[in-house]
C-alpha positions in Angstrom: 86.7 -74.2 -53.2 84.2 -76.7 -53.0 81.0 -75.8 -50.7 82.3 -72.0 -51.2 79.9 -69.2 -51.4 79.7 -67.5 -54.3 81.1 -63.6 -54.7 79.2 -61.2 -55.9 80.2 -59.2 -59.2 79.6 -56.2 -57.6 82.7 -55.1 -54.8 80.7 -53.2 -52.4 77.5 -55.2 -52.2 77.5 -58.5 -50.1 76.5 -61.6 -51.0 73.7 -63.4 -49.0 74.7 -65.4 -46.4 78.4 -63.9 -46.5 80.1 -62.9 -42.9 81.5 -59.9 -42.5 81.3 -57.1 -44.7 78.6 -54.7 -44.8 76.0 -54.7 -41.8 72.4 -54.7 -42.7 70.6 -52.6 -40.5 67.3 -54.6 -39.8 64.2 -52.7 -37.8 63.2 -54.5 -34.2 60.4 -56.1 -34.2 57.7 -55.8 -31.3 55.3 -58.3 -30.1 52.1 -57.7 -31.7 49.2 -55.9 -30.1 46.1 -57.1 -29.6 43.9 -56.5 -32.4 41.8 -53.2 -32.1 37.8 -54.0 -32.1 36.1 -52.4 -35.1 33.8 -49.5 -34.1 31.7 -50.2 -36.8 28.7 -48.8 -37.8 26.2 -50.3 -34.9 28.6 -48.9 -32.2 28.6 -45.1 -33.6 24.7 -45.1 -33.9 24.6 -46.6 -30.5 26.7 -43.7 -29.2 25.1 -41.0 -31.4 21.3 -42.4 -30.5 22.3 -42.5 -26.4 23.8 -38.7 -26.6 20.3 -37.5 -28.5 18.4 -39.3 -26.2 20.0 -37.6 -23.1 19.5 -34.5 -24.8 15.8 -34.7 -25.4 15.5 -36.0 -21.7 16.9 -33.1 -20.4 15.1 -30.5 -23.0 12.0 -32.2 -21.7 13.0 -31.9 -17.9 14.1 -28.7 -18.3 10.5 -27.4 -19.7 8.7 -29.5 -17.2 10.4 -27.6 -14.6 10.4 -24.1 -15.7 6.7 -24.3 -16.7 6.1 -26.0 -13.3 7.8 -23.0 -11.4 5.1 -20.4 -13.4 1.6 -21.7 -12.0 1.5 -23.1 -8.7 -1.3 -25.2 -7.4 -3.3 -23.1 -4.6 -2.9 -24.4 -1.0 -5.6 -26.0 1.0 -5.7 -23.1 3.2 -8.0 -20.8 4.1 -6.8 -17.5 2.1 -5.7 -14.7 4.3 -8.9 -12.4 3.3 -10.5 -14.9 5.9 -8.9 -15.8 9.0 -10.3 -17.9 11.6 -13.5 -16.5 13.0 -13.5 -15.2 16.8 -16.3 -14.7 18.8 -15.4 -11.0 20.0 -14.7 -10.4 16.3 -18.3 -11.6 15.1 -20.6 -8.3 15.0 -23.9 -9.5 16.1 -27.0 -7.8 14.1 -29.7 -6.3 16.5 -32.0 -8.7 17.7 -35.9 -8.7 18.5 -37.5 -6.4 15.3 -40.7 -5.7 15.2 -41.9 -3.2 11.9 -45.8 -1.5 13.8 -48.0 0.7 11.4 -47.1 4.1 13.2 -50.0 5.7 11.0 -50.9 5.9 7.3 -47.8 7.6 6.3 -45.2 5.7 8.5 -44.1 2.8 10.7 -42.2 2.2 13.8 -38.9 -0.2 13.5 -37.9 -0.9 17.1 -35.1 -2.9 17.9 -32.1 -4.4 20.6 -28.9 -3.0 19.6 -26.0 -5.6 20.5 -24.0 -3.7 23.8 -21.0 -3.6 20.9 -22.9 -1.4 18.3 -22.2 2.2 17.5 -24.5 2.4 14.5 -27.3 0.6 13.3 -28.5 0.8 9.9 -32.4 0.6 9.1 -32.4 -0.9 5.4 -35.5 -0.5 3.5 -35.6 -3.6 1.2 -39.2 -3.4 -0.5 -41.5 -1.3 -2.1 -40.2 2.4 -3.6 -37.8 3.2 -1.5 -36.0 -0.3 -1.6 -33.0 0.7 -0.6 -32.8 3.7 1.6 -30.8 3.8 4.6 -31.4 5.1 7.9 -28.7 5.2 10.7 -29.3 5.1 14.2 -26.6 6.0 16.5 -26.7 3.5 19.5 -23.1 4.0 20.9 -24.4 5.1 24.3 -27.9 3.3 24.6 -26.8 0.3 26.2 -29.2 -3.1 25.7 -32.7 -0.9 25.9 -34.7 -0.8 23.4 -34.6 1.5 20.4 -37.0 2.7 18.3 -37.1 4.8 14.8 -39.7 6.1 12.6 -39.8 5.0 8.8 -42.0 6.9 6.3 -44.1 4.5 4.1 -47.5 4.7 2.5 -47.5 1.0 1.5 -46.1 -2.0 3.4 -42.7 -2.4 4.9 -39.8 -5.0 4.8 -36.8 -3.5 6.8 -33.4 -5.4 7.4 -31.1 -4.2 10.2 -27.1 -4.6 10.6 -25.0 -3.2 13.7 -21.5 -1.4 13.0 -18.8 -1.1 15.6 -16.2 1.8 16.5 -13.7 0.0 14.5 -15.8 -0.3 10.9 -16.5 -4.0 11.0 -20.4 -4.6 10.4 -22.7 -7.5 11.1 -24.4 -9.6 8.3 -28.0 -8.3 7.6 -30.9 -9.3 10.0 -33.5 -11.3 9.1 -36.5 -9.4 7.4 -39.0 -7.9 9.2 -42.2 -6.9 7.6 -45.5 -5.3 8.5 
């Protein structure tokens, strides 16, 4: 036959472009995807460099802050060892001292006890017996006039402070001498 196809030489095998016979199973194709983008080597160091930079942020944050939290700043305000100061609370030291040559081996310290004062105390501040104290109870003298006796063969520089029932004490006086 003219135009025929030719047979193949082989019974079970088909020849191209031959109906019927065998079927030739052929996979389906699918549309193509889009093509992936190549994470190359500029996108991984971009990733690795952004993850080891939020790391060292944080290390550094987290430093800041804990070393932060050890050693605070002190406030601006006054520290509890000194709280406002009161009037009533001020201890006022005893006021008009005169130091008077009582003879050659003393003198009289005389003084006004503030109404407050329980004790005074008759500091020595010169001379060999720099230092010495002498307390003079006042509790019950009310604003007269007290007087003690100081023994000193050379001159003397006394300084005089007031204590009340509840232990507080006034600054130092001003010096008297003689």
């Amino acid at each position: 036959m003219p135009g025929a196809l030719p047979k193949s030489d082989q019974p079970d095998q088909p020849v191209p472009g031959e109906v019927g016979g065998t079927t030739i199973a052929r996979p389906r194709t699918r549309p193509e995807a889009p093509p992936v983008e190549d994470e190359g080597p500029d996108r991984r160091r971009f990733w690795i460099g952004l993850g080891v930079a939020v790391v060292l942020v944080g290390a550094v944050v987290g430093v800041g802050l804990t070393m932060a939290g050890g050693e605070k700043e002190p406030e601006a305000t006054t520290p509890a060892t000194n709280p406002p100061v009161d009037q009533m609370l001020v201890v006022e030291p005893p006021a008009e001292i005169e130091v008077e040559r009582a003879n050659r081996r003393s003198f009289d310290v005389s003084f006004v006890a503030p109404l407050d004062a329980e004790l005074v105390i008759v500091e020595v501040t010169n001379g060999p017996d720099a230092g010495r104290r002498i307390e003079v109870d006042v509790e019950n003298a009310g604003p007269a006039r007290q007087t003690v006796r100081v023994e000193s063969r050379e001159a003397l520089c006394v300084e005089l402070r007031a204590t009340r029932s509840d232990g507080r004490i006034s600054e130092p006086s001003a010096p008297a001498c003689a």
